[in-house]
C-alpha positions as CSV (number, residue, x, y, z in Angstrom):
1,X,-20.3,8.2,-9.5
2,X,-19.3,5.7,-11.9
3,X,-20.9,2.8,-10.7
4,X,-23.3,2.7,-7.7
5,X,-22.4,-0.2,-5.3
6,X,-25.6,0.3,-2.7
7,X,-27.7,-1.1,-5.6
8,X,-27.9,-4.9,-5.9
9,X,-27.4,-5.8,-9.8
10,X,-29.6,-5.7,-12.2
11,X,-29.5,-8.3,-13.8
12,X,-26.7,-11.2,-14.3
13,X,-24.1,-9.9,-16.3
14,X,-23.6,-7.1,-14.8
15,X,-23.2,-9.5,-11.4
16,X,-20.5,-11.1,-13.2
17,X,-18.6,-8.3,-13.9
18,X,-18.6,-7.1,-10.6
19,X,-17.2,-10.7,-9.2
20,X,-15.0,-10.9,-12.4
21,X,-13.0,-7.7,-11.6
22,X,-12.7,-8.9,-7.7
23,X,-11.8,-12.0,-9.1
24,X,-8.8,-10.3,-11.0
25,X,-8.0,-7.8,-7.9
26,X,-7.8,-11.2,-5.9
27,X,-5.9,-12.9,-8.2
28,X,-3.4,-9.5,-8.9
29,X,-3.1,-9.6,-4.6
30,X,-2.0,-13.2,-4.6
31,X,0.3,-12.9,-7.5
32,X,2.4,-9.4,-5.6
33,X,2.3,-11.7,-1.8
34,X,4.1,-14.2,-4.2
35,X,6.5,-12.0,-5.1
36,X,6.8,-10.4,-1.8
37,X,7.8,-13.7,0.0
38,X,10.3,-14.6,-3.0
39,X,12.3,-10.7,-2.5
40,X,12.2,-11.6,1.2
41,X,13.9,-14.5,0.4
42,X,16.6,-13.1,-1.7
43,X,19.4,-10.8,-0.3
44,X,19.5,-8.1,-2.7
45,X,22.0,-6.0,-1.4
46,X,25.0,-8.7,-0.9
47,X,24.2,-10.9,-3.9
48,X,23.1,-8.2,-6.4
49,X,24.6,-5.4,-5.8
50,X,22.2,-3.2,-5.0
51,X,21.8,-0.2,-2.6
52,X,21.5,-0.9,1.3
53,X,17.8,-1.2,2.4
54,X,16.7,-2.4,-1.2
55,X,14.2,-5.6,0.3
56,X,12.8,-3.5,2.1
57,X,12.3,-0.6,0.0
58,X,10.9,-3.4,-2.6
59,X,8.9,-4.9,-0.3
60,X,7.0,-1.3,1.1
61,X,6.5,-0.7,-2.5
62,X,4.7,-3.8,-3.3
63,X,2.9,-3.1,0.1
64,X,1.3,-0.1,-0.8
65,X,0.2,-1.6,-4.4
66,X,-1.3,-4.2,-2.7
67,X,-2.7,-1.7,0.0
68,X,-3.8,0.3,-3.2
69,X,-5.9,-2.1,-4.7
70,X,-7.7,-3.1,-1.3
71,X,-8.8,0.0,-0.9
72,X,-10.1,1.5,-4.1
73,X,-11.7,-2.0,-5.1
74,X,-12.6,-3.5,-2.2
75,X,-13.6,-0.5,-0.2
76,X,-15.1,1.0,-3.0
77,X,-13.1,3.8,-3.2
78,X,-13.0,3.9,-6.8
79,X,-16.2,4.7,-7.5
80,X,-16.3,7.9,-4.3
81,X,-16.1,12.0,-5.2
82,X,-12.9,14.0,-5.4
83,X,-13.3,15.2,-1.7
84,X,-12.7,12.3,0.1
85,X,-9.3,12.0,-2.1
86,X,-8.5,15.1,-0.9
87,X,-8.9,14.0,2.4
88,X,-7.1,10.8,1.9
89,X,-4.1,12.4,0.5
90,X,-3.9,15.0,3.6
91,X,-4.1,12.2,6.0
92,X,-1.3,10.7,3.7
93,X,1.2,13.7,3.8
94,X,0.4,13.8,7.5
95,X,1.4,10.4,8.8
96,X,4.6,10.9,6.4
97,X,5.3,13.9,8.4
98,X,5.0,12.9,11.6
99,X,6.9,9.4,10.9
100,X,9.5,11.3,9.4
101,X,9.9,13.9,12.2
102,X,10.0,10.7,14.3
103,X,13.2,9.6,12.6
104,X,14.5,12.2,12.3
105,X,14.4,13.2,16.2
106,X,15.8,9.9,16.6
107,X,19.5,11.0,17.0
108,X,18.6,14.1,18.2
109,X,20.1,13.6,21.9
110,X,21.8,15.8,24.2
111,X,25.4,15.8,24.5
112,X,27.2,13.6,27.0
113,X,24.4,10.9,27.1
114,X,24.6,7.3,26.2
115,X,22.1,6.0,23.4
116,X,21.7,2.4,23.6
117,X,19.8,0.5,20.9
């Protein structure tokens, strides 16, 4: 571990480091929500010419930056062992798969049938 976080610091700079870099964290989160709210309030597709879906696609990305940072910093992730990344990243590929079969079954209907939406 790089840094033990059950330990109360020893002494006050190193106190101040620790609230300095959730200071910046804090500061990067509010900086990306600004952003979010300004793509949300651009259309991206019809004024810019860009690919169908793009806000959105934006938007998730900044979402999982943001969801990123909350969790190595401010769930101490950062500082934890290689397994429970391994774990992580499982869970990760997962919840991919199963939203993706999800979709993907979608418009898989049987013949003849109505699909209202």
């Amino acid at each position: 571990m790089a840094s033990d976080h059950s330990t109360p610091p020893k002494n006050l700079r190193e106190f101040f480091q620790h609230e300095r870099s959730y200071m910046i964290v804090f500061g990067t989160l509010l900086v990306f929500t600004v952003i979010t709210v300004a793509i949300a309030q651009v259309d991206l597709e019809h004024d810019h010419g860009m690919f169908h879906g793009a806000n959105m696609t934006l938007g998730l990305i900044i979402a999982t930056f943001k969801a990123t940072l909350v969790m190595l910093f401010f769930m101490h992730l950062i500082s934890e062992k290689q397994l429970i990344y391994l774990v992580l990243g499982f869970t990760a590929f997962f919840a991919t798969g199963l939203m993706g079969l999800t979709i993907w079954a979608m418009l898989d209907y049987p013949k003849l049938t109505t699909f209202f939406m």
